[in-house]
Biopython code that builds the backbone (N, CA, C, O; Angstrom):
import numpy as np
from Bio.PDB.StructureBuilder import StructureBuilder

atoms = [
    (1, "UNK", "N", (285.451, 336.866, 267.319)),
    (1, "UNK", "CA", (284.196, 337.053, 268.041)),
    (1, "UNK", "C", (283.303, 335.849, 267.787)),
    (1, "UNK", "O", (282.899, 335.611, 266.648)),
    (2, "UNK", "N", (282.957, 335.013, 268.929)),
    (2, "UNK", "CA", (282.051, 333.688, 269.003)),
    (2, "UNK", "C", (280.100, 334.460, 269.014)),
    (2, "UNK", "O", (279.441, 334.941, 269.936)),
    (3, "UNK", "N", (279.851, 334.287, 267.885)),
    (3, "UNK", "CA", (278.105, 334.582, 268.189)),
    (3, "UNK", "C", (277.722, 333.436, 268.988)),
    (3, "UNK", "O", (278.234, 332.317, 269.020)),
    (4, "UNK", "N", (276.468, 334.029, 269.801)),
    (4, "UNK", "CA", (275.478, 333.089, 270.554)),
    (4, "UNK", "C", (274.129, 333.957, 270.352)),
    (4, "UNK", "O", (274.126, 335.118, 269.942)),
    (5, "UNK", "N", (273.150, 333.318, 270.655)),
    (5, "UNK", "CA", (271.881, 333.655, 271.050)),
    (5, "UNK", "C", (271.799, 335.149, 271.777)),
    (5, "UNK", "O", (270.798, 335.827, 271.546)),
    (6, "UNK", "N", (272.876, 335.691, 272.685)),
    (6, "UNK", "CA", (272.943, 336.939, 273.253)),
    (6, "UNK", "C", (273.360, 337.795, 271.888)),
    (6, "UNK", "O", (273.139, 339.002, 271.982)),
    (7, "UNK", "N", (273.959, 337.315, 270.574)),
    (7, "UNK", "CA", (274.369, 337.979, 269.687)),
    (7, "UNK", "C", (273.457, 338.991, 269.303)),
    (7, "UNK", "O", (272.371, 338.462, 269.542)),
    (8, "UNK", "N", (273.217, 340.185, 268.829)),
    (8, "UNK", "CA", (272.570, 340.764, 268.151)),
    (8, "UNK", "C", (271.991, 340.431, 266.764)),
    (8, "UNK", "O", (272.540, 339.446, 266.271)),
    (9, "UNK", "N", (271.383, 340.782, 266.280)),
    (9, "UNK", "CA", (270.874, 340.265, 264.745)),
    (9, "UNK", "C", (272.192, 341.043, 263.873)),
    (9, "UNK", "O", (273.039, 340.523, 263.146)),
    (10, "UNK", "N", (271.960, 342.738, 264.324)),
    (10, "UNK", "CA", (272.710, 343.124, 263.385)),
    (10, "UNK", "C", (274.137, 343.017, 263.422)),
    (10, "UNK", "O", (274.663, 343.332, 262.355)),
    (11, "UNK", "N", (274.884, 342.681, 264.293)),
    (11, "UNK", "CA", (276.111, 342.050, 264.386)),
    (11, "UNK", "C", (276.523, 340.599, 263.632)),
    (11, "UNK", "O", (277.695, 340.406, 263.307)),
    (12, "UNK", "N", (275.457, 339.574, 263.372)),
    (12, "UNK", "CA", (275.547, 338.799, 262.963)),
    (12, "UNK", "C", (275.367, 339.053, 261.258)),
    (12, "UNK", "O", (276.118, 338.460, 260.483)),
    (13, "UNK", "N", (274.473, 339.838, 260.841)),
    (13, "UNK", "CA", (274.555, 340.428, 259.255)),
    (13, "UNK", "C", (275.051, 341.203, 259.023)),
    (13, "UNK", "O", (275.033, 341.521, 257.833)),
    (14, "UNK", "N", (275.918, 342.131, 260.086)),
    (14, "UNK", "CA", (277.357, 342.712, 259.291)),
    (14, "UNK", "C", (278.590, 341.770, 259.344)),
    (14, "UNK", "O", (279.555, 342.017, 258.621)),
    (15, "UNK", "N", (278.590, 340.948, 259.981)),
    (15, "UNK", "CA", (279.256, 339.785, 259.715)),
    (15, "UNK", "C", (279.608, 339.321, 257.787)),
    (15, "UNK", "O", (278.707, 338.909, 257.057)),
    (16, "UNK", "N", (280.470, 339.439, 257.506)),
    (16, "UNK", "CA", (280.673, 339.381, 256.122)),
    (16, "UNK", "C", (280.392, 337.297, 255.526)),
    (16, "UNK", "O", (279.846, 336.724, 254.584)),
    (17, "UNK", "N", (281.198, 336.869, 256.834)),
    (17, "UNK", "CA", (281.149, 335.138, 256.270)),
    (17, "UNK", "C", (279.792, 334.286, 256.936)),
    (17, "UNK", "O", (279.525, 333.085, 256.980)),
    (18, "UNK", "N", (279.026, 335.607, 257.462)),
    (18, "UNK", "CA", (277.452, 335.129, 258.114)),
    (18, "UNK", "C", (276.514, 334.917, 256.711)),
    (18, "UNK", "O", (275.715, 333.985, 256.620)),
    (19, "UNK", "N", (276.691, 335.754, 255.806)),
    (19, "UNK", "CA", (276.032, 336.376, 254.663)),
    (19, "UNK", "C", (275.257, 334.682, 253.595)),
    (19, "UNK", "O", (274.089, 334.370, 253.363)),
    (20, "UNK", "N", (276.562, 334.006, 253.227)),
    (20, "UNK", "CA", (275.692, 332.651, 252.908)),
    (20, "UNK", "C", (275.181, 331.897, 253.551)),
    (20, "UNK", "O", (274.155, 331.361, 253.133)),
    (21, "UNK", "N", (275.742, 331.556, 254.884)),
    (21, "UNK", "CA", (274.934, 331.053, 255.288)),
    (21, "UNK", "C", (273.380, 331.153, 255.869)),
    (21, "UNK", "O", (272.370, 330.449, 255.890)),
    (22, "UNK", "N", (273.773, 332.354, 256.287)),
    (22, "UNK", "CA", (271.886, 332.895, 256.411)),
    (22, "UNK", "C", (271.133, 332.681, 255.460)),
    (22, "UNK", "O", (270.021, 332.154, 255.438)),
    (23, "UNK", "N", (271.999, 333.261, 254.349)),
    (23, "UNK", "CA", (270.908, 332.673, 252.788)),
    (23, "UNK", "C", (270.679, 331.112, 252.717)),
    (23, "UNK", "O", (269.626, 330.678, 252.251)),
    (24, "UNK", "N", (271.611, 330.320, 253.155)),
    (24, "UNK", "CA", (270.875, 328.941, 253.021)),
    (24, "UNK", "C", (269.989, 328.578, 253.995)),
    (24, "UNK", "O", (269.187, 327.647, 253.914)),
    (25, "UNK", "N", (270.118, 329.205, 254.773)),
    (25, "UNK", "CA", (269.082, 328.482, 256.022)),
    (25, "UNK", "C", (267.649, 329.418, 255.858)),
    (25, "UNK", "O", (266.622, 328.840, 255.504)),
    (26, "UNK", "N", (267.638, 330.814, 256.120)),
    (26, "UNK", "CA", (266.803, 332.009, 256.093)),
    (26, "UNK", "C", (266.699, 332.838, 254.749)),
    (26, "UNK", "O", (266.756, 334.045, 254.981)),
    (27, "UNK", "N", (266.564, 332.531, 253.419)),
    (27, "UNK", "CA", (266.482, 332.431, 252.496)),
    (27, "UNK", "C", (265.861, 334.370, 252.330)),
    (27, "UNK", "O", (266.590, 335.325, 252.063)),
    (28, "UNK", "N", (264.776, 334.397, 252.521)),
    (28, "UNK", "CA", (264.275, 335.586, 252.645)),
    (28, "UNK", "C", (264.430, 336.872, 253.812)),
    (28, "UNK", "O", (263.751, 337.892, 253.926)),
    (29, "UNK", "N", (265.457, 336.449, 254.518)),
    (29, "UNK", "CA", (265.653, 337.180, 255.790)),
    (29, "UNK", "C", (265.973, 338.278, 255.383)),
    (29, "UNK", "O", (265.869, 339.249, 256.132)),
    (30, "UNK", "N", (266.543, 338.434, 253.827)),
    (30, "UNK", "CA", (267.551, 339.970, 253.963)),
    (30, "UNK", "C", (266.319, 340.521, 253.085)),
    (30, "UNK", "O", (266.370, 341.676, 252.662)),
    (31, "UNK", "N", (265.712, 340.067, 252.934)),
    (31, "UNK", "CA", (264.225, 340.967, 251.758)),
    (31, "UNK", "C", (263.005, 340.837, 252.298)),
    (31, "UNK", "O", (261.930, 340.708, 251.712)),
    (32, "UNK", "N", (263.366, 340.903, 254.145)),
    (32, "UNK", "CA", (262.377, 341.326, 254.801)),
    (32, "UNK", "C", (262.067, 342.223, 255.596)),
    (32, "UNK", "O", (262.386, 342.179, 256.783)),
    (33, "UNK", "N", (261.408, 343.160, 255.075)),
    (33, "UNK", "CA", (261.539, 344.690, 255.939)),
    (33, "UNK", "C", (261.396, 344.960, 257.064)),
    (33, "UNK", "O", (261.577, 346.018, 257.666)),
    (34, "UNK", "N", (260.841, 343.356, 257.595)),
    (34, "UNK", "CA", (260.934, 343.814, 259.029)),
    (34, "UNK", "C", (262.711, 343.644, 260.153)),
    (34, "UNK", "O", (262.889, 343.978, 261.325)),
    (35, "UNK", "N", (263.580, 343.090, 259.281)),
    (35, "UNK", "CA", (264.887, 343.035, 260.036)),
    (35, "UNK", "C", (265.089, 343.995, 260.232)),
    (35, "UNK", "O", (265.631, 344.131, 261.329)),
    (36, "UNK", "N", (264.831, 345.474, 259.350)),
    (36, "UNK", "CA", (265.348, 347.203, 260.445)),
    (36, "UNK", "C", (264.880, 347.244, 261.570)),
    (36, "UNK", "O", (265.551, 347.537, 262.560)),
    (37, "UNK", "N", (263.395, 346.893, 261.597)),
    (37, "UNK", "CA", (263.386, 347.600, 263.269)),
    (37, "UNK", "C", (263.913, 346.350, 263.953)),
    (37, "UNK", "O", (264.303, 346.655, 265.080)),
    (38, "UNK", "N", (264.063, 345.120, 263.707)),
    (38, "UNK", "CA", (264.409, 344.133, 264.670)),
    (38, "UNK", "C", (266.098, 343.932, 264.968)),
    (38, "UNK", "O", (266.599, 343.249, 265.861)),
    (39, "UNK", "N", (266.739, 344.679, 264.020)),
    (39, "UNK", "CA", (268.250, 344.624, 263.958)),
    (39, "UNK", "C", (269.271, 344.491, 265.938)),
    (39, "UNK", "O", (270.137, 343.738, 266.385)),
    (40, "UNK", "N", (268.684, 345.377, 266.363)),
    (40, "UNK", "CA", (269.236, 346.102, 267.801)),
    (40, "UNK", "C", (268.798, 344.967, 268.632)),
    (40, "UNK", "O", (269.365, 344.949, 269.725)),
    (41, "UNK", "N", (267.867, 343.915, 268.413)),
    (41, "UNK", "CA", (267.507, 342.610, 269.184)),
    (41, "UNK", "C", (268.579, 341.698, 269.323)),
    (41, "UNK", "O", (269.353, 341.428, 268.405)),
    (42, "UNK", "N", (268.649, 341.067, 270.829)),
    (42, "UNK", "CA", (269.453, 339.914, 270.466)),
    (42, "UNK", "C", (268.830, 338.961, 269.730)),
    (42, "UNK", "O", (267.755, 339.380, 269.301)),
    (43, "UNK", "N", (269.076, 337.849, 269.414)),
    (43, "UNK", "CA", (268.945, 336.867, 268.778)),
    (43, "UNK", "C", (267.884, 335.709, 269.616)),
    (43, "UNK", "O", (266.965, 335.093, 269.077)),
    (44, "UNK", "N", (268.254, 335.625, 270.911)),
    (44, "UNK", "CA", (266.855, 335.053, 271.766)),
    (44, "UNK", "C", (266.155, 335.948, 271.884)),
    (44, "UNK", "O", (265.212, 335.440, 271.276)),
    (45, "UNK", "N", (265.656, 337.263, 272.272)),
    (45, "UNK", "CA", (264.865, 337.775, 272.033)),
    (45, "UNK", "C", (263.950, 337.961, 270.889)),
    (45, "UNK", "O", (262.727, 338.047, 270.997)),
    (46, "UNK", "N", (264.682, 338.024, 269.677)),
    (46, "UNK", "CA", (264.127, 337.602, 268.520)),
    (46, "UNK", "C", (263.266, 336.623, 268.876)),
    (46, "UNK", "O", (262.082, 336.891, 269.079)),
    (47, "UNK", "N", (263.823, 335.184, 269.015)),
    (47, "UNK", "CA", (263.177, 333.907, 268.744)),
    (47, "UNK", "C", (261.836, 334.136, 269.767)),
    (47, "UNK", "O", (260.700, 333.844, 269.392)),
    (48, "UNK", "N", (262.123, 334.688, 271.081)),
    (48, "UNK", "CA", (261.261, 334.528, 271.998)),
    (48, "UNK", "C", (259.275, 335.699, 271.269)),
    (48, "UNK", "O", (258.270, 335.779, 271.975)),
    (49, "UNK", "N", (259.382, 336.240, 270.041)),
    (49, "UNK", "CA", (258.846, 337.092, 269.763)),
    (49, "UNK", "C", (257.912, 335.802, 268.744)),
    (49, "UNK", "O", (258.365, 334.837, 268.130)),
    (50, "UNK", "N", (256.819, 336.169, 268.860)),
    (50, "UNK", "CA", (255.692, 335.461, 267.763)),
    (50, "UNK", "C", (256.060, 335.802, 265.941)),
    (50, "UNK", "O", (255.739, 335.067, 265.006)),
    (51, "UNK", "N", (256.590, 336.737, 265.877)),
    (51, "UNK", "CA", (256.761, 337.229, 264.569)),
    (51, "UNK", "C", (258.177, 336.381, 264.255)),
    (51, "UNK", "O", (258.397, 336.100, 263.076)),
    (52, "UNK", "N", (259.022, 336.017, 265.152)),
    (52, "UNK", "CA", (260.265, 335.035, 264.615)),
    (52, "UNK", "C", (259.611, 334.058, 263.530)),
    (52, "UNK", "O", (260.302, 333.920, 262.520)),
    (53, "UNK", "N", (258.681, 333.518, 263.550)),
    (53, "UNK", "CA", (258.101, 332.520, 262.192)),
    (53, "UNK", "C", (258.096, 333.670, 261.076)),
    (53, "UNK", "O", (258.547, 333.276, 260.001)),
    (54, "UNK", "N", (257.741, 334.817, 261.098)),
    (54, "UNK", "CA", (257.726, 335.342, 259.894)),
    (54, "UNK", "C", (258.797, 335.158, 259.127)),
    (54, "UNK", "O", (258.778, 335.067, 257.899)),
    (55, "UNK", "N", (260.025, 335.080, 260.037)),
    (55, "UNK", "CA", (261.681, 335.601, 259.638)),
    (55, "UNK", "C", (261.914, 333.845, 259.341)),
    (55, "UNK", "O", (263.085, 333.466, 259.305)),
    (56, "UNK", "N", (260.928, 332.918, 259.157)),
    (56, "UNK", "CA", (261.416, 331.246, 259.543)),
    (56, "UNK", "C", (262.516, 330.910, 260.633)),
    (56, "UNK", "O", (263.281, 330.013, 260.280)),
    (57, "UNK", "N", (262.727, 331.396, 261.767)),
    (57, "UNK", "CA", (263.349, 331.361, 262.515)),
    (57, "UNK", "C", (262.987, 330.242, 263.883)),
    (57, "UNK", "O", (262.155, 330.442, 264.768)),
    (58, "UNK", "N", (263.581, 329.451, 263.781)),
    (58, "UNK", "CA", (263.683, 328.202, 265.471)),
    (58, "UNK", "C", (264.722, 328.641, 265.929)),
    (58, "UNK", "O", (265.681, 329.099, 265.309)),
    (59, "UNK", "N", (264.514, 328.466, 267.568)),
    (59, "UNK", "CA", (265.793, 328.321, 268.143)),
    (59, "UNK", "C", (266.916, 327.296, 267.498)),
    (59, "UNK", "O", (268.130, 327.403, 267.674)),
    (60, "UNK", "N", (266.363, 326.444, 266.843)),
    (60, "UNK", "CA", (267.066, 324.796, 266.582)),
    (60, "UNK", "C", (268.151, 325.576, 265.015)),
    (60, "UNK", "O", (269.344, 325.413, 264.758)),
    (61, "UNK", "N", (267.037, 326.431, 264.243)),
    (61, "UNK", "CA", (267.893, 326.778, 263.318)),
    (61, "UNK", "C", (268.472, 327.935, 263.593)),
    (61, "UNK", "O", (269.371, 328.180, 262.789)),
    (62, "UNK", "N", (268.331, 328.689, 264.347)),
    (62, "UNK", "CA", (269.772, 330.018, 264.980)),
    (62, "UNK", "C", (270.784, 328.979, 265.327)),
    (62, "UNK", "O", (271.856, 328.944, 264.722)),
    (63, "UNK", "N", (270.524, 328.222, 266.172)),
    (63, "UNK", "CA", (271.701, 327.872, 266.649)),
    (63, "UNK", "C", (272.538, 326.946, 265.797)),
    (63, "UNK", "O", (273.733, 326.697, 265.953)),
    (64, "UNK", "N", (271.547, 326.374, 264.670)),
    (64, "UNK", "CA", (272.406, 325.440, 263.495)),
    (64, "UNK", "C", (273.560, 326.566, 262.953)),
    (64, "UNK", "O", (274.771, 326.387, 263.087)),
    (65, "UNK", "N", (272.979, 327.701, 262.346)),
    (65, "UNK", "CA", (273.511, 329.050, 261.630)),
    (65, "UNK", "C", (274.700, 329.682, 262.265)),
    (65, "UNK", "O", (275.746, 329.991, 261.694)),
    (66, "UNK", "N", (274.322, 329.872, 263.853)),
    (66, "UNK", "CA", (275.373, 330.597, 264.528)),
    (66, "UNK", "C", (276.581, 329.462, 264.884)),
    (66, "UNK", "O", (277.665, 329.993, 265.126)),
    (67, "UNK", "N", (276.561, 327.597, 264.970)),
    (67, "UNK", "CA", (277.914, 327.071, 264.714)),
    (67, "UNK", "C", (278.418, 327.032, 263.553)),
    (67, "UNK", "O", (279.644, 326.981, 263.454)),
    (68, "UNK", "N", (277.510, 327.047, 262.273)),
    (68, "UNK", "CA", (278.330, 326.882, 261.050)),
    (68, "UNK", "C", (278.875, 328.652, 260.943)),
    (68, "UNK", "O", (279.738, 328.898, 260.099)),
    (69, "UNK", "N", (278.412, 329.653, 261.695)),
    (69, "UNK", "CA", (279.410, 331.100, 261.321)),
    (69, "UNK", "C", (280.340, 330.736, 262.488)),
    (69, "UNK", "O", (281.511, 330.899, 262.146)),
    (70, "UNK", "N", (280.270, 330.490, 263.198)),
    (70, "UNK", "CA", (281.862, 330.252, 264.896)),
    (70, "UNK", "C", (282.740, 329.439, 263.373)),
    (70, "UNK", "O", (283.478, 329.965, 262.539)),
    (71, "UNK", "N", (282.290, 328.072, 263.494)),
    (71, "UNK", "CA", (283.029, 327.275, 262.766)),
    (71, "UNK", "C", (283.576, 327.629, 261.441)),
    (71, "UNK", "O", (284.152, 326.696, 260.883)),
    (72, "UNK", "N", (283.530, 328.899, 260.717)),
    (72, "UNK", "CA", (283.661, 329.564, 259.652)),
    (72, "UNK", "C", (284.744, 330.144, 259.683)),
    (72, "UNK", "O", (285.739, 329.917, 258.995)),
    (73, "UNK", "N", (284.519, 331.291, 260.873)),
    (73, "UNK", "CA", (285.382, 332.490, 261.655)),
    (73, "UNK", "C", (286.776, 331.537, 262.487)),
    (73, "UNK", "O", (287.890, 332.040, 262.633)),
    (74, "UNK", "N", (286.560, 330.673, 262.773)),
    (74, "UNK", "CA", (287.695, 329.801, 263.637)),
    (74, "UNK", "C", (288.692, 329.312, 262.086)),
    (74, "UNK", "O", (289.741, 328.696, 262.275)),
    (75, "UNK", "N", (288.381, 329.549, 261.048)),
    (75, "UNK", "CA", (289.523, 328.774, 259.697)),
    (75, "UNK", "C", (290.525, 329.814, 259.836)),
    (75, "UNK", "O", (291.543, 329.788, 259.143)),
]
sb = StructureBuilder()
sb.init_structure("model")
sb.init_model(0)
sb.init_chain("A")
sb.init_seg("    ")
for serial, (resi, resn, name, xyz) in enumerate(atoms, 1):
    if name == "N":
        sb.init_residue(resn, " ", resi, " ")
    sb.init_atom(name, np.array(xyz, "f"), 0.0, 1.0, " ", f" {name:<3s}", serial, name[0])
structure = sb.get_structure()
């Protein structure tokens, strides 16, 4: 399964080989209470939301995150 921007959030953090890398890029993402209610979002929708800075989230860094998990999942 190739993530993109249509990906869901929570598809991408049950993702098992998503897990470090989110921590290097989004450091605080998983010890922020607001990812429950935002889980069921895609991932541009996310970004397109004012509160994506809370989560430190750019389009520039989803999409850094979501080739280093493709490029992970493709070994």
């Amino acid at each position: 399964m190739k993530f993109t921007l249509d990906s869901t959030l929570a598809s991408v953090l049950d993702e098992p080989m998503a897990k470090p890398i989110l921590e290097k890029y989004v450091p605080d993402l998983y010890k922020n209470p607001m990812v429950s209610m935002v889980k069921g979002m895609s991932l541009s929708k996310l970004l397109a939301m004012p509160q994506a800075a809370q989560f430190g989230l750019t389009k520039e860094k989803v999409q850094t995150v979501l080739d280093e998990i493709n490029k992970r999942m493709e070994k």
